[in-house]
Rosetta silent file (secondary structure, phi, psi, omega in degrees, C-alpha in Angstrom):
SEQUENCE: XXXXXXXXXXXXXXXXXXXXXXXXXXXXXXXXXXXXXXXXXXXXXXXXXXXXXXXXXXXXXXXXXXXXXXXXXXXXXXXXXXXXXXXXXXXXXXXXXXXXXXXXXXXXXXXXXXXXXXXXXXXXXXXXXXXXXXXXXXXXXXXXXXXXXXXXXXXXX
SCORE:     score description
SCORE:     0.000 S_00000001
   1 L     0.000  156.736 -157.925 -157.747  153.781   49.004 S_00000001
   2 L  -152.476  148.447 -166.185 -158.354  155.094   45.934 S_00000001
   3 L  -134.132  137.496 -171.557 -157.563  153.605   42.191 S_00000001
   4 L   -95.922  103.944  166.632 -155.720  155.483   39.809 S_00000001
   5 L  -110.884  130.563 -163.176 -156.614  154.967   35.942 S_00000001
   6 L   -96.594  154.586  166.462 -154.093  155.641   33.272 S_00000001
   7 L  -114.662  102.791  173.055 -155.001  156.322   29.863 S_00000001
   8 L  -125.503  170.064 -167.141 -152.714  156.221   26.836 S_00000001
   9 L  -125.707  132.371  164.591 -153.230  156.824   22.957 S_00000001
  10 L  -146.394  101.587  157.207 -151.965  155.044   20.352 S_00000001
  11 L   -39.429  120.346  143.847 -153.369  155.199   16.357 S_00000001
  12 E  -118.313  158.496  171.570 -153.203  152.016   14.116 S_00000001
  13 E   173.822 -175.951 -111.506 -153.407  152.070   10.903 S_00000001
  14 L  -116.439  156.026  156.464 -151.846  150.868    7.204 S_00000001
  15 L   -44.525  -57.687 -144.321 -147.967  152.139    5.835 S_00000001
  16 L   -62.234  -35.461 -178.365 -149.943  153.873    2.622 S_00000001
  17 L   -59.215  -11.534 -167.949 -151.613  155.637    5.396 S_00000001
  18 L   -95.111  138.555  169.342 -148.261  157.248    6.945 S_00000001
  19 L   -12.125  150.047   94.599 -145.997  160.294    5.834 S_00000001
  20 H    65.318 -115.858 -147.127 -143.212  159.857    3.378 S_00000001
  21 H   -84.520  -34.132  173.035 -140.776  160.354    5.631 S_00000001
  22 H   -66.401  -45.631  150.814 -142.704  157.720    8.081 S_00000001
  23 H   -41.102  -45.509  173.562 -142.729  155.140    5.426 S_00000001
  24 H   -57.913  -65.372 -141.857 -139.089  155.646    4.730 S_00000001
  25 H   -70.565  -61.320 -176.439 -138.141  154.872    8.578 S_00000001
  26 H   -49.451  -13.322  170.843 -140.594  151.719    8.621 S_00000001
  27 H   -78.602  -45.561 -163.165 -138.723  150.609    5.505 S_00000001
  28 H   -59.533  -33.399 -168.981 -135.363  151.438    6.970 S_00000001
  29 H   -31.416  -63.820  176.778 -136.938  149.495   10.025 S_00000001
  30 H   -60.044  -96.267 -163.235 -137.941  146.209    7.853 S_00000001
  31 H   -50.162   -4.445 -166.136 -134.428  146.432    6.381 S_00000001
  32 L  -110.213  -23.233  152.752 -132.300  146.546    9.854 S_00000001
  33 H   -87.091   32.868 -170.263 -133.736  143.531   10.650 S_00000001
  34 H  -100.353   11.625  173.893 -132.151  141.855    8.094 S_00000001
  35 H  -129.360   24.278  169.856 -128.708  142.727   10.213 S_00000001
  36 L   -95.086  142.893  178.895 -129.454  141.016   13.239 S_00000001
  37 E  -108.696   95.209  169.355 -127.311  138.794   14.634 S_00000001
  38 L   -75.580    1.955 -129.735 -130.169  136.227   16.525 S_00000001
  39 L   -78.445   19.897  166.587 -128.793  132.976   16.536 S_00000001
  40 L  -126.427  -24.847  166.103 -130.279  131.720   19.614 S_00000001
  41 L   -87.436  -21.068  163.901 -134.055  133.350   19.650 S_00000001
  42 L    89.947  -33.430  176.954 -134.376  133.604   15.950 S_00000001
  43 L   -55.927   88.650 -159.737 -136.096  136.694   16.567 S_00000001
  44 E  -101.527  135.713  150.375 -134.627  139.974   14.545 S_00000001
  45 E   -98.931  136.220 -170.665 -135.403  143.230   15.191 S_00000001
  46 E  -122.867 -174.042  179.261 -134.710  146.151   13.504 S_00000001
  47 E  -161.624  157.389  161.786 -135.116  150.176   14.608 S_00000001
  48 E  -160.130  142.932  161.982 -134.169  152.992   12.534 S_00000001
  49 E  -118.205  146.594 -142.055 -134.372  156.828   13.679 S_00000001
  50 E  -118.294  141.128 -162.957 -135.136  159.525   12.157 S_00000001
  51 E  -114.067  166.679  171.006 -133.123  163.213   13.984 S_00000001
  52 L   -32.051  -33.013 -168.780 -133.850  166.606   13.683 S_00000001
  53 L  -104.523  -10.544  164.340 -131.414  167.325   10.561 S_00000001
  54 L   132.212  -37.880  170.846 -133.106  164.565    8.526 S_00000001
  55 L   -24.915  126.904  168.489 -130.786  161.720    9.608 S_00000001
  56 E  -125.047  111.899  175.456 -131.676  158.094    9.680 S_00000001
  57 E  -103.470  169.068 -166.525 -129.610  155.886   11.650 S_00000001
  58 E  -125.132  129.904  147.914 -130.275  151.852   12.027 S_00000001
  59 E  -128.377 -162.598 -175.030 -129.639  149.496   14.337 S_00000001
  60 E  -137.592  162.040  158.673 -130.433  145.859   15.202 S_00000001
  61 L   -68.603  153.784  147.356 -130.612  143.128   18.379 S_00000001
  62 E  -144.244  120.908  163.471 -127.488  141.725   18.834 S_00000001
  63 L   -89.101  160.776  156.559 -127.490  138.626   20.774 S_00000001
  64 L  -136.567  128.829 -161.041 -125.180  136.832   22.857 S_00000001
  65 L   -13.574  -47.353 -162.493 -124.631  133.371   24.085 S_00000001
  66 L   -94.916   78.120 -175.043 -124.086  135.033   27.581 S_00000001
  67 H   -14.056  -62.494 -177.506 -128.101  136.642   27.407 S_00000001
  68 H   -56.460   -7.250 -149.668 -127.147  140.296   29.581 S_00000001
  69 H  -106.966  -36.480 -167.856 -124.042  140.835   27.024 S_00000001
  70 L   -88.725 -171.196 -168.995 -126.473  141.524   23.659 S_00000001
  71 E  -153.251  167.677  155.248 -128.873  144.792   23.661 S_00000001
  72 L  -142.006 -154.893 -171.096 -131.493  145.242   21.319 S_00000001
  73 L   -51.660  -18.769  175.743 -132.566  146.997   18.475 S_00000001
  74 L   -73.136  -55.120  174.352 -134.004  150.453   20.051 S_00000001
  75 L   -41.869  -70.643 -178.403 -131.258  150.331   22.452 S_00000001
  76 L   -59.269  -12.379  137.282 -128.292  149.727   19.608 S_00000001
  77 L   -40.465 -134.035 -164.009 -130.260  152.858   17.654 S_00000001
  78 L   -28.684  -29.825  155.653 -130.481  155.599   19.772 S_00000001
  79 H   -46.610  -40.605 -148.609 -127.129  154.856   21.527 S_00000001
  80 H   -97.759  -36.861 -168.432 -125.381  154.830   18.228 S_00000001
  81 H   -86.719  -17.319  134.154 -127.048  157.664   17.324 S_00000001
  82 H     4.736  -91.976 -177.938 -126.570  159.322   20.897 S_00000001
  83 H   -37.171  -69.838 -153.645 -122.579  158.818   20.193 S_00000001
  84 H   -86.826   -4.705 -170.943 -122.382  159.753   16.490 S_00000001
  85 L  -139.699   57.724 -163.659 -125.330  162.820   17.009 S_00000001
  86 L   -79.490  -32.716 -153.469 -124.970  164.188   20.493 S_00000001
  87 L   -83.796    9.831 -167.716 -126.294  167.712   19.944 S_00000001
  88 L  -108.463  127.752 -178.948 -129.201  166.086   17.375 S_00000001
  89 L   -73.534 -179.853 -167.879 -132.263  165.505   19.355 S_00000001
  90 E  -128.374  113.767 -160.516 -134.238  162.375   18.074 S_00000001
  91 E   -90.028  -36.841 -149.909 -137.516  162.965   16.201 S_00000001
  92 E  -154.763  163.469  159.014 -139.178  159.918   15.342 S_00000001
  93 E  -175.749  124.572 -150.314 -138.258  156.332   15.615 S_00000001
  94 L   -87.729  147.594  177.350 -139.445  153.212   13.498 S_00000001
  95 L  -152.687  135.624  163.427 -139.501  149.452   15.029 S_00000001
  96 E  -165.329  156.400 -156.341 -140.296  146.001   13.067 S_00000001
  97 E  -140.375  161.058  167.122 -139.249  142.488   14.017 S_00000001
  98 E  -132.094  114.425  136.109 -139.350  138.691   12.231 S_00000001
  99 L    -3.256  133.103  175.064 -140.245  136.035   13.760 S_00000001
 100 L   -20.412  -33.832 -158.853 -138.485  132.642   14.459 S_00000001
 101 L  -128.078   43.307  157.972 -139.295  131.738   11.156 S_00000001
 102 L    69.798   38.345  158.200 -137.886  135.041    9.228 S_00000001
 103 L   -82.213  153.065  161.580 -141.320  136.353    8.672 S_00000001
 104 L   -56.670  156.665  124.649 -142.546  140.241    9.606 S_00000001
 105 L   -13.616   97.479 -170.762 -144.503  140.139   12.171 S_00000001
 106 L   -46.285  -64.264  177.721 -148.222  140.187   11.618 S_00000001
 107 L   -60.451  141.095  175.981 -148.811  142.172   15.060 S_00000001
 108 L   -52.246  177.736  165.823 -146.856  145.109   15.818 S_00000001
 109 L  -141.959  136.145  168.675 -143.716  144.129   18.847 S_00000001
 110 L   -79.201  156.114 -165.233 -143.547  146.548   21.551 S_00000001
 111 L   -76.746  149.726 -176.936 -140.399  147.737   22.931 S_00000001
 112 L   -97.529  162.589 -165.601 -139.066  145.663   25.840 S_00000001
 113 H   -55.591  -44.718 -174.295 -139.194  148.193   29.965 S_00000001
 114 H   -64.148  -39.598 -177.408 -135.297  148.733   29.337 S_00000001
 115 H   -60.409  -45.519 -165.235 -135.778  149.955   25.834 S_00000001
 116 H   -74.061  -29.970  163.517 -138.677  151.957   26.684 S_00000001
 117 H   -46.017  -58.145  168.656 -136.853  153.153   29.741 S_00000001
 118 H   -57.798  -56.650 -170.983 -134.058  154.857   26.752 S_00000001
 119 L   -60.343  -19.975  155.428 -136.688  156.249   24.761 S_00000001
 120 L   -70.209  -20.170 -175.251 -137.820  157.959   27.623 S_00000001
 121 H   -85.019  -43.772  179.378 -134.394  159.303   28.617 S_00000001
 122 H   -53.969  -29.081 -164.716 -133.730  160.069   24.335 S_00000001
 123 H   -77.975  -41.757 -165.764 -137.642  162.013   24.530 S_00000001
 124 H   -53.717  -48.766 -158.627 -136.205  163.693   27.993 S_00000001
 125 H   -68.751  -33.310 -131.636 -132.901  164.442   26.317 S_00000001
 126 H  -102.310  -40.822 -179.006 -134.666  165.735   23.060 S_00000001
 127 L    94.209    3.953 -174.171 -136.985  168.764   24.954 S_00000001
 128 L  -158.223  165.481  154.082 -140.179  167.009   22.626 S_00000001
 129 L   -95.227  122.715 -108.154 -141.961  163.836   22.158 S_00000001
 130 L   -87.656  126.508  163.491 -140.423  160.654   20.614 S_00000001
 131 E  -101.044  123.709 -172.523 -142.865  159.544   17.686 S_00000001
 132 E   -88.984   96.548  152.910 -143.249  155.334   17.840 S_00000001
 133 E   -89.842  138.421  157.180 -144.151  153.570   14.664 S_00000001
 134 L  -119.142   92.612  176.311 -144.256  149.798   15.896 S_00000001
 135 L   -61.277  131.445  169.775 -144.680  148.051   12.391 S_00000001
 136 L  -137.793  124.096 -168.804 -146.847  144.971   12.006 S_00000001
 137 L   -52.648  -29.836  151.458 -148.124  143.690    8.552 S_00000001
 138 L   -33.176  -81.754 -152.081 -151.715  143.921    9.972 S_00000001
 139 L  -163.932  164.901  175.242 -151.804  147.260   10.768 S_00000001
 140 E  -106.338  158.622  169.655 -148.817  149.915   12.805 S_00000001
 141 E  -104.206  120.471  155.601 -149.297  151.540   16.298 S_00000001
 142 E  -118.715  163.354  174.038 -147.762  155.207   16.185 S_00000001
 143 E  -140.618  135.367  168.988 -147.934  156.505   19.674 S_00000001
 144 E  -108.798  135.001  178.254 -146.643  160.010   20.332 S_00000001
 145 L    60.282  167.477 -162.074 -144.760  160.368   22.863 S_00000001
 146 H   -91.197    9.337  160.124 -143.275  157.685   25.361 S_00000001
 147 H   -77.923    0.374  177.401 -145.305  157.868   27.838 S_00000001
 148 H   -90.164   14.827  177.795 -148.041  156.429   26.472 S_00000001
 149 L  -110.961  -14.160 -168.557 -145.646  153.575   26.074 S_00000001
 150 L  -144.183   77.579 -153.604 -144.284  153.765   30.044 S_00000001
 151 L   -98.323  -12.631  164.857 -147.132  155.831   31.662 S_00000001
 152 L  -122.098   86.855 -149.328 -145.691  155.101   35.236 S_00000001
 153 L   -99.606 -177.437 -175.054 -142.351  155.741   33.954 S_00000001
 154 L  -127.213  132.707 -159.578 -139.317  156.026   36.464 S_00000001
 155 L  -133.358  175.861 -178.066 -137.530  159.975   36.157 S_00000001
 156 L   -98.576  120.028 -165.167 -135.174  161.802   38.204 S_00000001
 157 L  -112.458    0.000    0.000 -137.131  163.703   40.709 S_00000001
């Protein structure tokens, strides 16, 4: 027996510190959750992504009563842009959430295994790796690429 230790990297550090163009997505982020429809966890999340040609599309959670029937904000992203962008890989992608009681987040929020699961199939699809801002007003996590978010990830072998 033998024990296998994984290593991943992830930078924190302030918005002023970030591109630009990474500030704009954490903004777009911050604004997308202000288009979630929570009403039973209170919890909003927003995502916005940023594609190869410059695009930024947004999504949100959207829950429902019947829990398996809503998705959430990474997921409703990269799907939508998926659909509306197939041949534009997906460069970057922004995440920030509010709290029950419609605050940001102090702490960054991590992607839930299904989400993290897409962003691995969107990095797979894309030929590069997916750049993570997870916004928290303390401080952001970027992580490049997703395996440092799903380092025993599950792939088509």
């Amino acid at each position: 027996m033998r024990n296998l230790e994984l290593n991943v990297t992830v930078t924190t550090c302030q918005l002023e510190e970030l591109t630009s163009d990474e500030q704009q997505l954490v903004k777009k982020a911050i604004e997308a959750t202000e288009r979630s429809y929570a009403p039973y966890s209170h919890f909003h999340v927003g995502a916005a992504a940023r594609l190869d040609n410059g695009v930024v599309v947004c999504g949100s959670n959207q829950e429902n009563v019947a829990y398996p029937s809503g998705t959430c904000a990474e997921r409703t992203t990269l799907f939508y842009a998926g659909a509306q962008y197939p041949e534009v890989p997906v460069r970057m992608l922004a995440i920030a959430a509010r709290g029950t009681e419609g605050e940001l987040t102090e702490e960054p929020v991590c992607p839930c295994g299904a989400c993290r699961q897409v962003m691995l199939e969107t990095e797979t699809r894309a030929g590069h790796e997916l750049r993570t801002l997870l916004y928290g007003k303390r401080c952001i996590y970027v992580i490049d690429g997703v395996r440092n978010l799903l380092p025993l990830s599950f792939k088509e072998f």
